[in-house]
C-alpha positions as CSV (number, residue, x, y, z in Angstrom):
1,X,-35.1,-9.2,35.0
2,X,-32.4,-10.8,32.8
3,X,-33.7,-14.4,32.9
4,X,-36.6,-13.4,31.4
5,X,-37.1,-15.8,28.7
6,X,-38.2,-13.8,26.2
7,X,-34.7,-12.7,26.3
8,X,-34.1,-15.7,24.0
9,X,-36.1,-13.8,21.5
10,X,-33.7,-11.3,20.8
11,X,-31.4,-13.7,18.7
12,X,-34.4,-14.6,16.0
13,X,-37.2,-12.4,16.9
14,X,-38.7,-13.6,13.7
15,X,-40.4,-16.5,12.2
16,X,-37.5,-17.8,9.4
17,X,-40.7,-18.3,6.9
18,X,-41.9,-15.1,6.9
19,X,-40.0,-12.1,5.3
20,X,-40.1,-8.8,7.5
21,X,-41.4,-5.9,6.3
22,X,-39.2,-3.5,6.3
23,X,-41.2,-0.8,5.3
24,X,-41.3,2.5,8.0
25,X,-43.9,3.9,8.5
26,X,-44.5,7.7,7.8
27,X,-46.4,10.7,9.5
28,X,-48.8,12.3,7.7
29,X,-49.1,15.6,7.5
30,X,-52.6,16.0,9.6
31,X,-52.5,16.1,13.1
32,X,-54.7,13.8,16.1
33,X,-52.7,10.9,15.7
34,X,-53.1,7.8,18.1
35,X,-50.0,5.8,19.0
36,X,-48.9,3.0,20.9
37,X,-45.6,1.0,22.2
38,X,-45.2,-1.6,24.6
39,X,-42.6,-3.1,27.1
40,X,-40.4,-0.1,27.5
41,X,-38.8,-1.5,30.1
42,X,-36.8,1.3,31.5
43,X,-35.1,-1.1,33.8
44,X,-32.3,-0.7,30.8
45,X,-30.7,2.5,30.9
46,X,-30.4,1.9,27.3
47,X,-34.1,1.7,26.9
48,X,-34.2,4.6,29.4
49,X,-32.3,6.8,27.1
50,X,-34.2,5.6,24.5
51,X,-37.4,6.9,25.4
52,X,-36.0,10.3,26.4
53,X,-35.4,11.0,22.7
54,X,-39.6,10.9,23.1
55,X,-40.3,14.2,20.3
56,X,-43.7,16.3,21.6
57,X,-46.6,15.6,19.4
58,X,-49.0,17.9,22.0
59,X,-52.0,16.8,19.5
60,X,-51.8,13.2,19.1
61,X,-52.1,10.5,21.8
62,X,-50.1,7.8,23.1
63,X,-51.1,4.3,24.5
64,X,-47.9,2.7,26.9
65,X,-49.1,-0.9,26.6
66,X,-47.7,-2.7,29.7
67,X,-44.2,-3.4,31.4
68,X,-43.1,0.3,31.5
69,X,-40.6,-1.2,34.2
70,X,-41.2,-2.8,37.6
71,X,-41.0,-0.1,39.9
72,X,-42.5,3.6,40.7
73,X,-39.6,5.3,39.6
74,X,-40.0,3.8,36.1
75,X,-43.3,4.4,35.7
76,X,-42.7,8.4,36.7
77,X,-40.1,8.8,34.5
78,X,-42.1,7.2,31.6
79,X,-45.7,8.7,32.5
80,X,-43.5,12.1,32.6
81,X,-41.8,12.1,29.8
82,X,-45.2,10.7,27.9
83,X,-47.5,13.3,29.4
84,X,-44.9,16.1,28.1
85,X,-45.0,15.2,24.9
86,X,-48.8,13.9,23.6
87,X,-51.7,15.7,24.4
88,X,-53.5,12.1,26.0
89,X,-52.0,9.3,27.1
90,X,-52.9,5.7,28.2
91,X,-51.6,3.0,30.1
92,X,-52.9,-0.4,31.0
93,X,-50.1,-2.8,33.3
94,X,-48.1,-5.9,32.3
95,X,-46.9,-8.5,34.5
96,X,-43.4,-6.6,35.1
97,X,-45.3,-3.6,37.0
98,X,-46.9,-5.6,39.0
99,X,-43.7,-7.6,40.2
100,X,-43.1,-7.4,44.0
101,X,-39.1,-7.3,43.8
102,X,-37.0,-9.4,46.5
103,X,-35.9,-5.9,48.0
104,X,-40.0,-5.2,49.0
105,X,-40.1,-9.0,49.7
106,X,-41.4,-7.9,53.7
107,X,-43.0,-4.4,52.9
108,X,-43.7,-4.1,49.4
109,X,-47.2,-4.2,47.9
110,X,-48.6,-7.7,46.5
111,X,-50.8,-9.1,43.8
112,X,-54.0,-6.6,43.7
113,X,-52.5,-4.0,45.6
114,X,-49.2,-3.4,43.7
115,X,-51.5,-2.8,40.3
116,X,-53.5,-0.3,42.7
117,X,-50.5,1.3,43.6
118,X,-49.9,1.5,39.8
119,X,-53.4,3.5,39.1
120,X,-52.7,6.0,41.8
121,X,-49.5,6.9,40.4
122,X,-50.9,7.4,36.4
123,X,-53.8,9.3,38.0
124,X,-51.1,11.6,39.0
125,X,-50.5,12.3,35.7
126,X,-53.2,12.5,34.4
127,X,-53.1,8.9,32.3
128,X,-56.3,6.7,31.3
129,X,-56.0,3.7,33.2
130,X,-58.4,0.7,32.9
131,X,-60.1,1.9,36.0
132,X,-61.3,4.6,34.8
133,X,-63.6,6.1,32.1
134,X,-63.4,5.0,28.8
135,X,-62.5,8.0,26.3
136,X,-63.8,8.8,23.3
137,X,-61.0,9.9,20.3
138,X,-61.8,12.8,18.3
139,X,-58.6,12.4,16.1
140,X,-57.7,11.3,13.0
141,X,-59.1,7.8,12.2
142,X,-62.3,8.6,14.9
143,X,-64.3,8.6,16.8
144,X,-63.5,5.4,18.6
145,X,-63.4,4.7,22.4
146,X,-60.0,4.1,23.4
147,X,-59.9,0.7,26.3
148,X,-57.4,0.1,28.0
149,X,-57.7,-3.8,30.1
150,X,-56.3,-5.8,32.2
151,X,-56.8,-9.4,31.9
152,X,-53.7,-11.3,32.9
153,X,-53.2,-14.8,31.9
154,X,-54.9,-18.5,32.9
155,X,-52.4,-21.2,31.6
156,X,-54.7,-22.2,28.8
157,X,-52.3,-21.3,25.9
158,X,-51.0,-24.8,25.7
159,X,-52.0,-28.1,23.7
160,X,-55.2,-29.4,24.2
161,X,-53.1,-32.9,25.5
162,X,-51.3,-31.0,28.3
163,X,-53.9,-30.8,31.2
164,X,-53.9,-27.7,33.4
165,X,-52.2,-29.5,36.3
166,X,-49.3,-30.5,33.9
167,X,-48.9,-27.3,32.8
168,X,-45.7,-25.8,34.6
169,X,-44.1,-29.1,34.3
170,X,-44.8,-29.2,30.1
171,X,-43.0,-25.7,30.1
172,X,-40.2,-26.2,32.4
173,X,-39.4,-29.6,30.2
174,X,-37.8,-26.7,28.0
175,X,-36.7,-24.7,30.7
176,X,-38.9,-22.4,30.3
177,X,-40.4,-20.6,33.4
178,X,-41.6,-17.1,33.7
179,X,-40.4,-14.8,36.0
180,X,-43.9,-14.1,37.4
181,X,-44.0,-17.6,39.1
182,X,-41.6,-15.8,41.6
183,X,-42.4,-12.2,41.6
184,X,-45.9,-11.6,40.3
185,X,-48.4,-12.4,43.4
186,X,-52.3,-13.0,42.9
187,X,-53.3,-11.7,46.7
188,X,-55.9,-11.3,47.5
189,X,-56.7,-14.2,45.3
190,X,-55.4,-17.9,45.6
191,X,-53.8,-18.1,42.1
192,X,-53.4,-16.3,39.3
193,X,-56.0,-18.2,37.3
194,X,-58.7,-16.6,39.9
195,X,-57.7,-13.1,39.6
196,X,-57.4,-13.9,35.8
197,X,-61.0,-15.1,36.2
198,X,-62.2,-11.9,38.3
199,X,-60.7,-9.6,35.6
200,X,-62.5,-10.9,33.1
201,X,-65.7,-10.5,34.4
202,X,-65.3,-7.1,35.6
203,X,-63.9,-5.9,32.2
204,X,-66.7,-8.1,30.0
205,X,-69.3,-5.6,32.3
206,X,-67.2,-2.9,31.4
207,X,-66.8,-3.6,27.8
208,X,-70.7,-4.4,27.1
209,X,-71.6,-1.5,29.1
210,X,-69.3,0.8,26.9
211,X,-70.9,-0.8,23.5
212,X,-74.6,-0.4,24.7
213,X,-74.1,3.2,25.4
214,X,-71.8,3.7,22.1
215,X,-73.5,1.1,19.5
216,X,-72.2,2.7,16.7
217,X,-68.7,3.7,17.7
218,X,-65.7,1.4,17.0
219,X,-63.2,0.4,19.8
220,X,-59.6,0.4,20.6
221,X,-58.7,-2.4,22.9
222,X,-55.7,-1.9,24.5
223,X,-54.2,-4.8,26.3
224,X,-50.8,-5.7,27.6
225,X,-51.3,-9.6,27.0
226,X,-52.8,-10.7,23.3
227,X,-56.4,-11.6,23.2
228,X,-56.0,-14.6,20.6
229,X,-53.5,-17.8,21.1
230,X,-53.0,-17.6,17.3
231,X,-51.3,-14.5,17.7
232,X,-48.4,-15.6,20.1
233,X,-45.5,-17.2,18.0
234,X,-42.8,-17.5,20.0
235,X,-40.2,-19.9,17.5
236,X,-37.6,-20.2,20.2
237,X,-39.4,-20.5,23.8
238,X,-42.6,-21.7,22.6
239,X,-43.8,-22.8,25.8
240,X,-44.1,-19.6,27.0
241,X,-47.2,-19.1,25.6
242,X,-48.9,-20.4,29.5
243,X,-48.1,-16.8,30.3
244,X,-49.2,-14.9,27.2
245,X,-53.1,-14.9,27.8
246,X,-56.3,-16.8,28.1
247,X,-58.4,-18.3,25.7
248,X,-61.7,-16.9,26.7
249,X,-61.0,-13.5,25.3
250,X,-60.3,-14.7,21.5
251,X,-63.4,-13.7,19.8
252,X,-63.6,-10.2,22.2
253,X,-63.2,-8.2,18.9
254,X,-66.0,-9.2,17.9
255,X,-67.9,-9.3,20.8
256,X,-66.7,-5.5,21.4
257,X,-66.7,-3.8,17.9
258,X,-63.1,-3.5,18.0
259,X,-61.3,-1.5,15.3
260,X,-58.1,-2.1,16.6
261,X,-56.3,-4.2,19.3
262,X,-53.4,-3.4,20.6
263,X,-51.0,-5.5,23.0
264,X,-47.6,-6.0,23.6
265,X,-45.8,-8.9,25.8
266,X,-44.4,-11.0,22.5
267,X,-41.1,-8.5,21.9
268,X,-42.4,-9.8,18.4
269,X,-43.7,-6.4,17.1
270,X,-46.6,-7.5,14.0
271,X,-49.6,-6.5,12.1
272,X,-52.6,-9.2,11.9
273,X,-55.9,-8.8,10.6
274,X,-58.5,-11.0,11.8
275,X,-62.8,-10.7,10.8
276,X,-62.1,-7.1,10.1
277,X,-60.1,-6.3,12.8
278,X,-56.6,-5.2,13.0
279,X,-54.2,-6.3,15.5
280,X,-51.1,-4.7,16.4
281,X,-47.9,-5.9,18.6
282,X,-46.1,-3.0,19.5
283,X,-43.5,-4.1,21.8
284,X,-40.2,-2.0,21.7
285,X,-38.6,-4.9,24.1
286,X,-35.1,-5.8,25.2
287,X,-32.4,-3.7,23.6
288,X,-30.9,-6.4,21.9
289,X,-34.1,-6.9,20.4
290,X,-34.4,-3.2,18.5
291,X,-30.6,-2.6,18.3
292,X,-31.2,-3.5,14.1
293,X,-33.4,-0.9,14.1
294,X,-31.0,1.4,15.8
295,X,-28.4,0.4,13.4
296,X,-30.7,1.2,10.9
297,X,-30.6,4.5,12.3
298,X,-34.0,4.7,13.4
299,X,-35.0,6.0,17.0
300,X,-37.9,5.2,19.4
301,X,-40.1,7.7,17.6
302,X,-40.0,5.7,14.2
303,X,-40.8,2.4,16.8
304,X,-44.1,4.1,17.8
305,X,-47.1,2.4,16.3
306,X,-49.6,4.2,14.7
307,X,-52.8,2.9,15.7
308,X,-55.3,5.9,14.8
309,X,-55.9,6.3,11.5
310,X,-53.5,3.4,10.7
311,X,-53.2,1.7,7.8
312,X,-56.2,0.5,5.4
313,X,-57.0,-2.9,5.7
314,X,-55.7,-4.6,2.5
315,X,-57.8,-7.1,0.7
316,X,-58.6,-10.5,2.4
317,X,-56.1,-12.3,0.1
318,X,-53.2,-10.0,0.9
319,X,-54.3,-10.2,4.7
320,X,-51.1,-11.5,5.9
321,X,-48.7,-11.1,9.3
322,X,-46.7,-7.8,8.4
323,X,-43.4,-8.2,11.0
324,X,-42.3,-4.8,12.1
325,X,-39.1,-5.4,12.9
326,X,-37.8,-2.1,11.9
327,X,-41.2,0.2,13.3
């Protein structure tokens, strides 16, 4: 997909105000850690060769956080490799798995179906998907149920003055058009906004469901798009924040007891803390987007994110965005 726009983030993936903290981040010595990256996509035999250099950790856990690639061999080879070398693994889908490509324009699966399709082939391999089970973590920085979602997007990341109808128009003003508009279908559904709308409700049941029966167990929410507009900053295609989320799940981490929450989409890997909570972006992205990194000498295993135990949460006056440009 190389007119993906957020292609235009691998020149300045970072704000110019903000210094990026360069800091890796190391393993301890304890076992039962939870990890996370996002948006492989393996559709880059760079990135493909990248994520074979995957090093077993057989007792820690690994959350792949949308657009592993869009099509079944890509998420075989990933949910392969993954499942070889962690102990548990999750996935949840981002808009590139559920593209239908112009080559299954007449046979390929659509909208609803083509995530289906997606399921079927983690349950193969024995991957937590958002349709199944929530599971609780046992390991280091524990217990906490591990959730994986799926919410999509609804246009409403935009200025208050630009009215939904205006929308596409406001964006493309910039050239600035996700690929989705062409290759992501809503079917059954009308629109996107209604599938959007039928995924929330089904995962607010699921979510209040799993904190009734767990009221005193923290959760990891694990999402491909970010649950807050104040967390998408995209400097150089701004107006691509219509296909980064939806307002209505910005105060889910409270709502849910989150611990964590964990999303990728931006290519704009960060740390936030919000009320409590901390948020992590743990895209890998574009290889011109980590090829610093790799000239840093660093590899997709110092790119993972630790998630489980993580880092303390510093003091409210030292809460600010940590860039993790280099892991």
């Amino acid at each position: 997909m190389n007119d993906d726009p957020l292609i235009a983030l691998a020149a300045a993936a970072q704000d110019p105000d903000v210094t990026p903290d360069h800091t890796v981040p190391t393993t301890p010595d304890h076992s039962g850690l939870l990890w996370a990256i996002a948006d492989l996509h393996l559709s880059y035999k760079a990135n493909r060769d990248e994520f074979e250099k995957l090093l077993p950790r057989p007792d820690d856990g690994l959350i792949l956080c949308g657009d592993v690639g869009e099509s079944a061999d890509h998420l075989r080879e990933a949910f392969k490799k993954a499942t070889a070398c962690f102990g548990q693994v999750w996935w949840c889908p981002g808009n590139h798995e559920l593209y239908t490509l112009p080559t299954q324009k007449e046979h390929g699966a659509r909208g609803e179906r083509k995530y289906e399709e997606c399921v079927e082939i983690a349950r193969e391999f024995g991957i937590h998907t958002p349709e199944d089970d929530f599971v609780i973590w046992e390991g280091a920085g524990g217990p906490c149920l591990i959730v994986p979602i799926f919410t999509l997007y609804d246009y409403s990341f935009r200025p208050d003055h630009v009215k939904l109808d205006d929308a596409l128009a406001w964006a493309r003003e910039q050239n600035i058009e996700a690929t989705d508009e062409h290759l992501l279908h809503p079917d059954p559904y009308s629109t996107r906004i209604e599938w959007c709308e039928a995924l929330l409700t089904r995962t607010e049941h699921k979510l209040s469901a799993a904190v009734a029966a767990n009221p005193d167990v923290k959760l990891v929410i694990a999402g491909h798009w970010p649950l807050r507009e104040d967390l998408v900053k995209l400097r150089l295609v701004p107006r691509f924040s219509l296909w980064c989320g939806t307002k209505k799940t910005a105060d889910w981490h409270n709502k849910y007891n989150a611990k964590v929450v964990v999303s990728g989409h931006l290519h704009v890997p960060r740390t936030d803390w919000i009320d409590g909570t901390r948020f992590e972006e743990v895209s890998l992205g574009y290889p011109k987007q980590w090829q610093e990194a790799k000239d840093y000498g660093m590899d997709v295993n110092d790119l993972l994110r630790e998630i489980l135990p993580g880092p303390p949460n510093p003091p409210f006056d030292k809460r600010a965005t940590k860039w993790r440009r280099y892991g």
